[in-house]
C-alpha positions in Angstrom: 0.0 0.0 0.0 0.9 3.9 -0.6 -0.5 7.0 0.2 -0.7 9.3 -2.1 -2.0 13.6 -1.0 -2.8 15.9 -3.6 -2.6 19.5 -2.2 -4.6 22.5 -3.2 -2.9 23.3 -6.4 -2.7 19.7 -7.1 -6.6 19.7 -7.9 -7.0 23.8 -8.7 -9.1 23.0 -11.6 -10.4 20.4 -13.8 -7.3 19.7 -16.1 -5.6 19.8 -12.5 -7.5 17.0 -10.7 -7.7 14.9 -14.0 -3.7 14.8 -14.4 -4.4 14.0 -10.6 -6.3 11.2 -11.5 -4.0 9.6 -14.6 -1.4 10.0 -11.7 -3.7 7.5 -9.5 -4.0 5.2 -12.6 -1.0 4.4 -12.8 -0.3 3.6 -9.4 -3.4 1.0 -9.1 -1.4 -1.7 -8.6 0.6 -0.7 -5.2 -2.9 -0.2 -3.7 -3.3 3.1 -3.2 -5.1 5.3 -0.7 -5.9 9.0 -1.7 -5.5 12.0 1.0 -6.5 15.5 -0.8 -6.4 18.7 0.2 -9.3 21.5 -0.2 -9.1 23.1 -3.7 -7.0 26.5 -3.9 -8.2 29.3 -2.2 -11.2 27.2 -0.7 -10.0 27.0 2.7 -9.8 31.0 2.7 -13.2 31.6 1.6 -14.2 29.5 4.2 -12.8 31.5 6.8 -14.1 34.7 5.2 -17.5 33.4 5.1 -16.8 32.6 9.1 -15.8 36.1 9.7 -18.5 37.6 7.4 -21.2 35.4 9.8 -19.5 36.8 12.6 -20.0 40.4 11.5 -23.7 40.0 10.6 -22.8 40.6 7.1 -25.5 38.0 5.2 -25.2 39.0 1.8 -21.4 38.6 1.7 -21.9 35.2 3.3 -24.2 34.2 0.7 -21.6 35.4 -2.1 -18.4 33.8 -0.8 -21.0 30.0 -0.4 -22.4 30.6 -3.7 -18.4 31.3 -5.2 -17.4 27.7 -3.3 -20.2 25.8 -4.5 -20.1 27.3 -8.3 -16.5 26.4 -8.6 -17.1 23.0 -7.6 -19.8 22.3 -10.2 -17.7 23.9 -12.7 -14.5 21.6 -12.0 -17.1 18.6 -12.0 -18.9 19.6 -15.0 -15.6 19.6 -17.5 -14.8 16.3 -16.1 -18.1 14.1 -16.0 -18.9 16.1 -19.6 -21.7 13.9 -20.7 -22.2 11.5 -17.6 -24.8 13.1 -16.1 -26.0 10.8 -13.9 -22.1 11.1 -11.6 -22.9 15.1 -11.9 -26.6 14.8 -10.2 -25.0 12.2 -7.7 -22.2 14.5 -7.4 -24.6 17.6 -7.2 -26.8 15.9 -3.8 -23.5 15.8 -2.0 -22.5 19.2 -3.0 -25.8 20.4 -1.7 -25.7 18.3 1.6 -22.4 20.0 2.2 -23.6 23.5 1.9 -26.4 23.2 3.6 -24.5 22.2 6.3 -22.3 25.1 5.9 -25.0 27.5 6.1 -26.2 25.6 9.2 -22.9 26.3 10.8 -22.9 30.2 9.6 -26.1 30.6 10.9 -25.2 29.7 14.2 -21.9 32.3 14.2 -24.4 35.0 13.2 -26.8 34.8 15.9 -24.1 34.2 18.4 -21.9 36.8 16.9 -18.5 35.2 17.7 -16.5 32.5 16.6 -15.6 29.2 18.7 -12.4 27.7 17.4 -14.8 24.7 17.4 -17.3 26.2 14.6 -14.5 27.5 12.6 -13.2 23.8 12.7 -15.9 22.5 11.5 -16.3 25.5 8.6 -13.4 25.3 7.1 -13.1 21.3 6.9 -15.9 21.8 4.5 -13.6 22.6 1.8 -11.2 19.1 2.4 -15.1 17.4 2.1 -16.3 18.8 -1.0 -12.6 18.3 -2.6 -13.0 14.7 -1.8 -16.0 13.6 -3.0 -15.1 15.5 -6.1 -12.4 13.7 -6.5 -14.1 10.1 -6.0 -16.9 10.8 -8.5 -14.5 12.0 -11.1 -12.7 8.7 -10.5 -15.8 6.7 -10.6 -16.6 8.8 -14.4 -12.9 7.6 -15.2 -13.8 4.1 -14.3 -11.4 3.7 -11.2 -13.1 2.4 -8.4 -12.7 5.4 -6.0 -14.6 5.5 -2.9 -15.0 8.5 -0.3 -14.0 7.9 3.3 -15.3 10.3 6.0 -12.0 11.3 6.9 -13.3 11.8 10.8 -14.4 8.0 10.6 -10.1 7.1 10.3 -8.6 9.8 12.3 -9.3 10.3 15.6 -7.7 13.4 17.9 -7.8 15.2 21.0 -9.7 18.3 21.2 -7.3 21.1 20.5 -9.3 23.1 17.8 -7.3 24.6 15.0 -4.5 21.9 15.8 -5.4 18.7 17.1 -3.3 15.9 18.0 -3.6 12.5 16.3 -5.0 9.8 19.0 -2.8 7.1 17.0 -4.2 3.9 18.6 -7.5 4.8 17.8 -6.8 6.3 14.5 -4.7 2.7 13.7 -8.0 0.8 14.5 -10.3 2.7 13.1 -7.8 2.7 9.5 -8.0 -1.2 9.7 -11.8 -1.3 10.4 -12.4 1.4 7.7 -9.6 1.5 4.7 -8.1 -1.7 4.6 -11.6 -3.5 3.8 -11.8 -1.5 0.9 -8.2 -2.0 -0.5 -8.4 -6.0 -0.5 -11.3 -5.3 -2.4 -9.2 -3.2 -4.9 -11.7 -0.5 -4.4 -9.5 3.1 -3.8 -10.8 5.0 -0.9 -10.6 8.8 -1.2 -10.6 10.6 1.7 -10.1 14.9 2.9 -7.1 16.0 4.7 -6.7 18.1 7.3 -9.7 16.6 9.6 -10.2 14.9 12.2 -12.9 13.9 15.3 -12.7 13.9 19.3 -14.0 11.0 21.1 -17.1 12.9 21.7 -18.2 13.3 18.0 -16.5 17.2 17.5 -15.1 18.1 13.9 -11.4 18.8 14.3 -8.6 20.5 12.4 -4.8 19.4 12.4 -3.7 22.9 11.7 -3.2 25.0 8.3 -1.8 22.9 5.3 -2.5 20.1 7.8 -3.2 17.7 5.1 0.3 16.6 4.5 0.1 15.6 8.0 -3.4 13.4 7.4 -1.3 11.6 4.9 1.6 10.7 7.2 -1.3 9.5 10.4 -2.9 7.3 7.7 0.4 5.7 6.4 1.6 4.9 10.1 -1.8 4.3 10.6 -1.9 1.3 8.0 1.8 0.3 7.5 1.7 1.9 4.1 4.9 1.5 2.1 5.9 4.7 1.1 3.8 8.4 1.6 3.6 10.5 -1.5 2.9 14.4 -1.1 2.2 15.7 -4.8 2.7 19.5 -4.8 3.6 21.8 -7.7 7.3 21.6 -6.6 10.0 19.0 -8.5 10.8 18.3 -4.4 12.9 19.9 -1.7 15.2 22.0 -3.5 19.2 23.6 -2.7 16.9 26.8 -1.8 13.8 28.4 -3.2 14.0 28.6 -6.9 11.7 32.0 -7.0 15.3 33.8 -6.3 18.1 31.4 -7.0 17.7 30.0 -10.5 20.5 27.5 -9.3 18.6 25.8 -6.9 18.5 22.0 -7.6 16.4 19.2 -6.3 17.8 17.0 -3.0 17.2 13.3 -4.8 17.7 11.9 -0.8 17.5 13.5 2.9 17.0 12.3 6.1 13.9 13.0 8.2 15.8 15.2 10.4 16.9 17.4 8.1 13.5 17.4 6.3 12.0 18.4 9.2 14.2 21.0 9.8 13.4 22.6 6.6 9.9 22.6 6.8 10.4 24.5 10.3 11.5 27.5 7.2 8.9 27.0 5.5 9.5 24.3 2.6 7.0 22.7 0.6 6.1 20.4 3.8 4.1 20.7 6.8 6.4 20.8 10.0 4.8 18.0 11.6 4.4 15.4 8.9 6.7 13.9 9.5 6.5 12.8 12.8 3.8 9.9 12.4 6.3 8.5 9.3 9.4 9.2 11.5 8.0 6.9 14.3 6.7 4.3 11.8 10.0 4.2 9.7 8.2 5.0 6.6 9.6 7.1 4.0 8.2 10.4 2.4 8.7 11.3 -1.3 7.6 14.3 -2.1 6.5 14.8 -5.8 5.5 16.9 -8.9 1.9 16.8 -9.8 3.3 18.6 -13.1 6.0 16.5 -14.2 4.9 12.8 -12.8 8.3 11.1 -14.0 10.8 13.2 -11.7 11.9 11.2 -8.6 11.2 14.0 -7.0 12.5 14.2 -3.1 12.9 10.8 -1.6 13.1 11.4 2.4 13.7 8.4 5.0 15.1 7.9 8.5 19.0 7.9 8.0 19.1 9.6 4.1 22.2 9.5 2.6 24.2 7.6 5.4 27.3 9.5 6.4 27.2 12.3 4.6 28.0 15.7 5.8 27.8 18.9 5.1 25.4 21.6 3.7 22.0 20.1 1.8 19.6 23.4 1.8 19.5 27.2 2.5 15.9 28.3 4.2 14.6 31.7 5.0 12.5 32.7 7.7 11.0 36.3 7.4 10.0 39.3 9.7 11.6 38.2 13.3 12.2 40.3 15.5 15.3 40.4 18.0 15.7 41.1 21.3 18.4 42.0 22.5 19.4 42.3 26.4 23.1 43.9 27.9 23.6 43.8 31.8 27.0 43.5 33.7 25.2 41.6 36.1 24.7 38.8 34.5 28.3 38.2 34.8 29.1 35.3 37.1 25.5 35.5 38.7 23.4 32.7 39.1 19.5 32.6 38.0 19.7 35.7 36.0 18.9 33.6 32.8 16.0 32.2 34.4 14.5 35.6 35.7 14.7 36.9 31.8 12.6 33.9 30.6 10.4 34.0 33.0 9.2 37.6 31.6 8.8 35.4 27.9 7.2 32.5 29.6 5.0 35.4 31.4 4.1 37.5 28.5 3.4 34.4 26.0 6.1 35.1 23.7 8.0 31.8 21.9 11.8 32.5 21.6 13.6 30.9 18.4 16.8 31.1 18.2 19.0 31.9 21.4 22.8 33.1 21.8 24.4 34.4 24.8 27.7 35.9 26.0 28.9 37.0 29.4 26.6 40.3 29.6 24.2 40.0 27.2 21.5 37.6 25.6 19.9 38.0 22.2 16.8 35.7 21.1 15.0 35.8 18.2 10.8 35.7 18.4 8.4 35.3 15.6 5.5 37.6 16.6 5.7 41.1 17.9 2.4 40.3 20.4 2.9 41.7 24.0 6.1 42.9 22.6 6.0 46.3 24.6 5.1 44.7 27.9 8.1 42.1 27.6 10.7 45.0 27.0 8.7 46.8 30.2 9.5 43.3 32.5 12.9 42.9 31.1 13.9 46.4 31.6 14.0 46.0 35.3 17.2 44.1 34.9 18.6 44.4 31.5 19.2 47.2 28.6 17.2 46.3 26.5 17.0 46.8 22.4 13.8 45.6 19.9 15.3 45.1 16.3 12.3 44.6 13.5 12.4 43.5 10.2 14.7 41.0 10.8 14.9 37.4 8.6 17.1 33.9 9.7 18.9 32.3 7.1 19.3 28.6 7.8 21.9 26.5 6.1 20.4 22.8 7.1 22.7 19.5 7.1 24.3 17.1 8.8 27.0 17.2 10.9 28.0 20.8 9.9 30.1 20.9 12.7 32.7 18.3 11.6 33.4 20.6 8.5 35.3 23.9 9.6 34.9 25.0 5.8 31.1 25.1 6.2 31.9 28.6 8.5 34.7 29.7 6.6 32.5 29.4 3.0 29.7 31.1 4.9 31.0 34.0 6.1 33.0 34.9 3.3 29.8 34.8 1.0 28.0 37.4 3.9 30.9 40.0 3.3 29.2 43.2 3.6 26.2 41.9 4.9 26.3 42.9 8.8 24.9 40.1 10.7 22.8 40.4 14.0 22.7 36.5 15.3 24.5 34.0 14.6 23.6 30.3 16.4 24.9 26.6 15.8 23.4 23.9 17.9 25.6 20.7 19.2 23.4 18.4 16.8 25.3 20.4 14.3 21.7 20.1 12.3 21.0 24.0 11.7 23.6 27.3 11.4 21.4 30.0 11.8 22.3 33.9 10.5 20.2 36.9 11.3 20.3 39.2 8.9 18.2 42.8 7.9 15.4 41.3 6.3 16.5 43.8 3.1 19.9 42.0 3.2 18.2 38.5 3.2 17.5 37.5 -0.3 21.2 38.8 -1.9 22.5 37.0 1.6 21.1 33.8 0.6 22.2 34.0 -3.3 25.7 34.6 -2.3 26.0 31.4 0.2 23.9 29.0 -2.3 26.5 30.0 -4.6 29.7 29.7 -1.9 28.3 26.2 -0.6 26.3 24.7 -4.1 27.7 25.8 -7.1 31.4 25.2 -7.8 31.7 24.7 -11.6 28.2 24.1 -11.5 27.7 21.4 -9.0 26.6 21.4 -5.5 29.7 20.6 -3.9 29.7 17.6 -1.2 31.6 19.2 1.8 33.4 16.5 4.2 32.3 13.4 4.7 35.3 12.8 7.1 34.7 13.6 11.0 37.6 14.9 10.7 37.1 17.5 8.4 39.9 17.4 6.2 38.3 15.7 3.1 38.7 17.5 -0.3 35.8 19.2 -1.8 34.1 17.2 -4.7 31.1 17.6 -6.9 28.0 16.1 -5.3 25.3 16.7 -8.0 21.8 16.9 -7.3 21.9 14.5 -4.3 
């Protein structure tokens, strides 16, 4: 068995979800089970139509439901063409959806709020419509799809907006449910992105969260492989939209994969922790271009390498910077400044620390003014905006002294604010002006990935002493 997720601009449009479907074709015979995401844009009407309800505003409800449900019997119109009898099928499960919807939106209006429970249970609309699109449109292509409640396979606690998987259940329940179905040949088709509470709620795993339905049903059933097809070739050297040099990683290792969708690549952070604990691999494809390998992730990658495998961004941080002689040879004083984070809700990043001062990076400016009050009681303390990490992601960078040296010759010029390398040696972090950011990252894909036009594989030795050769695309 595989699993194979289509995301959003997988199944935009009709030409979309039928190159979706060939893809399925041809992957019959390793007994497939189909995760897809809500199409493009859906998901963000749906939360405008939330907040519209919210605000009493009726008629833009009513224009934003009519957009969702007129896009989705234009997409299934060009594909069932002259099968009419899949379109009125299709058309009663179109209209038991909505009317649900408008159920829901009726409820926000008369309350006027929104519980992160009802927005749950709007915006997993879009995953439900998207689904049983997709399984008619099968059925018209004579596969044998079959849609799958998705909240009758994966079960979770009740965090709304970002549930938790209850895997034991959700392994039972994918047994009882899918597994039927594929000794029968039949392919079930099921949304991303949901899930239920014990008690019968509609949950959500979080934003783009359908990635991580795909890895909670391939633990779930032992599948073979996950596939995540996406408009990207894979995990690339950096992000081609401003380094046309950037290549495609054939191999990485979960880790470092993980790692990288922390920045922000083509993954969601936490799909990879159901496959990570199941030992399955993740290969991360182009709907587009069906015949690229595409990114082929698994537990160990490409076993004793080192070095440098992808540049990451991560945009508008904000530093804060703290200066007191007293922290010198004192005991407690780091605790007392973390206290004020811990106190004021604010996440810290990235950390680095000398013998009178302590700067962290933090992604949201909330209770920002407040924090500088608390921390100004013991510490000089400086806010710098508009700041942007730059994260050169590997392994073992620390057993390579060149992986520095190449860096910071390639930031010449560019002041830095941060720099931070942990002891896994998985992540060398540089904060730069956010304006500095995207010439900072050409110049270091070009010092660590393209000597005569290769990515260069930096030591494999722990040592570090190993002579710089080509390494291709891998």
């Amino acid at each position: 068995m595989i699993v194979i997720k289509f995301g959003g601009t997988s199944v935009g449009d009709a030409n979309k979800v039928a190159a979706a479907i060939d893809i399925v074709a041809e992957r019959r015979d390793q007994k497939p089970i189909i995760v897809v995401s809500a199409l493009s844009g859906v998901t963000n009407d749906l939360v405008a139509a939330s907040e519209a309800a919210r605000d009493q505003k009726p008629e833009l409800v009513r224009e934003i439901i009519a957009r969702v449900r007129q896009r989705h019997e234009d997409v299934a119109m060009q594909l069932v063409q002259q099968k009419f009898d899949f379109f009125e099928s299709f058309l009663k499960q179109l209209t038991k959806q909505v009317d649900q919807i408008q159920t829901i939106l009726s409820g926000i209006a008369l309350l006027g709020e929104i519980t992160l429970r009802a927005k749950d249970k709007v915006v997993s609309i879009g995953e439900k419509l998207s689904s049983v699109l997709f399984a008619y449109s099968m059925m018209m292509r004579a596969l044998p799809g079959e849609h799958v409640e998705s909240e009758e396979v994966i079960w979770t606690n009740d965090n709304f907006g970002g549930a938790t998987p209850l895997m034991n259940r959700t392994r039972e329940a994918a047994m009882k449910t899918l597994l039927p179905l594929v000794e029968r040949n039949h392919i079930p088709v099921m949304g991303g992105f949901i899930g239920r509470t014990m008690d019968g709620a509609t949950t959500t795993l979080g934003r783009n969260g359908s990635d991580y339905s795909a890895a909670i049903v391939g633990a779930a059933v032992g599948a073979r492989e996950v596939q995540i097809w996406t408009d990207v070739d894979g995990l690339l050297t950096c992000d081609p939209r401003f380094v046309s040099g950037a290549r495609v990683i054939d191999l990485l290792s979960h880790e470092e994969a993980a790692e990288l969708a922390s920045f922000g690549a083509k993954l969601h952070p936490r799909t990879l922790e159901p496959a990570i604990a199941a030992g399955i691999p993740v290969r991360v494809l182009n709907t587009d271009k069906p015949s690229s390998l595409g990114t082929l992730i698994t537990r160990d990658g490409s076993e004793g390498s080192s070095g440098p495998r992808s540049i990451a961004r991560k945009r508008h941080v904000t530093v804060v910077h703290m200066t007191s002689n007293k922290m010198l040879g004192a005991h407690g004083f780091l605790a007392r400044i973390f206290a004020a984070f811990e106190e004021e809700e604010v996440s810290v990043d990235l950390i680095a620390t000398s013998e009178v001062s302590v700067s962290v990076t933090v992604d949201e400016r909330h209770n920002i003014e407040e924090l500088r009050q608390r921390l100004a009681q013991f510490a000089d303390v400086e806010i710098i905006d508009e700041q942007a990490i730059i994260a050169i992601v590997g392994r073992n960078l620390l057993n390579d002294t060149r992986v520095a040296s190449h860096v910071f010759e390639a930031l010449r010029g560019i002041p830095t604010k941060m720099i931070s390398l942990g002891r896994s040696g998985l992540n060398l972090s540089i904060v730069v002006d956010d304006r500095d950011s995207e010439r900072a990252i050409q110049q270091i894909h070009a010092a660590l990935f393209e000597v005569e036009g290769q990515a260069p594989r930096l030591s494999t030795e722990p040592t570090g002493e190993a002579p710089v050769a080509p390494r291709g695309n891998s």
